[in-house]
C-alpha positions in Angstrom: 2.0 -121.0 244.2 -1.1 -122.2 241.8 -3.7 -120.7 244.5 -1.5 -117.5 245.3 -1.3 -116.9 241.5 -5.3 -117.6 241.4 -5.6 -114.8 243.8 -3.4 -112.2 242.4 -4.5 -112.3 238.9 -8.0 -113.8 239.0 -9.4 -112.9 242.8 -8.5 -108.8 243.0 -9.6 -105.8 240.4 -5.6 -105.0 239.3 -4.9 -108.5 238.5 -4.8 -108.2 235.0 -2.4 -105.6 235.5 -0.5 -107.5 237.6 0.0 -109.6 235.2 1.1 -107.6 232.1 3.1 -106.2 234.7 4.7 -109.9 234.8 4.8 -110.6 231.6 7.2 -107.6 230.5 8.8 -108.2 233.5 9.6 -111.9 232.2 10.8 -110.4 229.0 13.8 -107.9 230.8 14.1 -106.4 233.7 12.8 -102.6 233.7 12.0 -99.8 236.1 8.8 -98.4 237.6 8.7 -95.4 235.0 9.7 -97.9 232.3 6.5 -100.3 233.0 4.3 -97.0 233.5 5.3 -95.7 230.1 4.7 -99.4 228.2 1.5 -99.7 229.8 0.2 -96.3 229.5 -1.0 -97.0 233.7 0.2 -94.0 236.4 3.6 -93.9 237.8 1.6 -94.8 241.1 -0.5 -97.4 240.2 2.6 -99.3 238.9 4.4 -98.9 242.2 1.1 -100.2 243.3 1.1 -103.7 241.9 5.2 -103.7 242.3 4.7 -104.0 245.7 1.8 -106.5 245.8 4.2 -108.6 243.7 6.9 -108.2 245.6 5.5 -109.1 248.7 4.1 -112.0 247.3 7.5 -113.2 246.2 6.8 -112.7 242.3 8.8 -110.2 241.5 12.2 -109.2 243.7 14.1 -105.4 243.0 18.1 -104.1 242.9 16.9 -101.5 245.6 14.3 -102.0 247.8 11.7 -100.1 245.8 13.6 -96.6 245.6 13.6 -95.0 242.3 15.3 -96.8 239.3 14.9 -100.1 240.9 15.6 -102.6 238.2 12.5 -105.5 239.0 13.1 -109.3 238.1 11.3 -111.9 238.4 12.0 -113.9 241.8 13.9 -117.1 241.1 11.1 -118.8 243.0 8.3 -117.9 240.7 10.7 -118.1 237.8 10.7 -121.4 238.4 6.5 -122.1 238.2 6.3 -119.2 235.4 4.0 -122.2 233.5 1.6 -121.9 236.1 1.0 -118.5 235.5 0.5 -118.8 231.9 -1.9 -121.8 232.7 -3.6 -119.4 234.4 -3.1 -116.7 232.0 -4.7 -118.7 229.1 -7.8 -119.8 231.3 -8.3 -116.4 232.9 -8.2 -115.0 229.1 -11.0 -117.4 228.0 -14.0 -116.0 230.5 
């Protein structure tokens, strides 16, 4: 999970995205449109990283990506969600 997380947040261009994205996520569950309006990013660009998370098996959905699908976090990254805010804080020192 560590080097998958190293990847996603540290290794592409959206990774700090990705991982606001996460972090609201941990907070409650919320929509597409919900994360594009508390991020101020495009509808699009969310849907995006959704599906980089998801099929990464960080996030997991109520409906399979169609509209108003509620996201969680997946009970799998739940589990190391002090991994990614290891990786958080040292990404947020460079």
């Amino acid at each position: 999970m560590k080097r998958l997380l190293w990847w996603i947040l540290a290794g592409t261009k959206g990774g700090p995205n990705r991982a606001r994205i996460i972090e609201l996520i941990h907070e409650r569950p919320l929509n597409a449109n919900q994360l594009a309006e508390k991020l101020g990013m495009d509808y699009k660009t969310i849907r995006h990283h959704l599906s980089v998370l998801a099929e990464n098996d960080i996030i997991t959905t109520t409906a399979n990506g169609k509209y108003g699908a509620m996201y969680f976090l997946s009970s799998h990254f739940d589990e190391n969600y002090s991994e990614f805010e290891q990786i958080r804080e040292q990404i947020g020192k460079k």
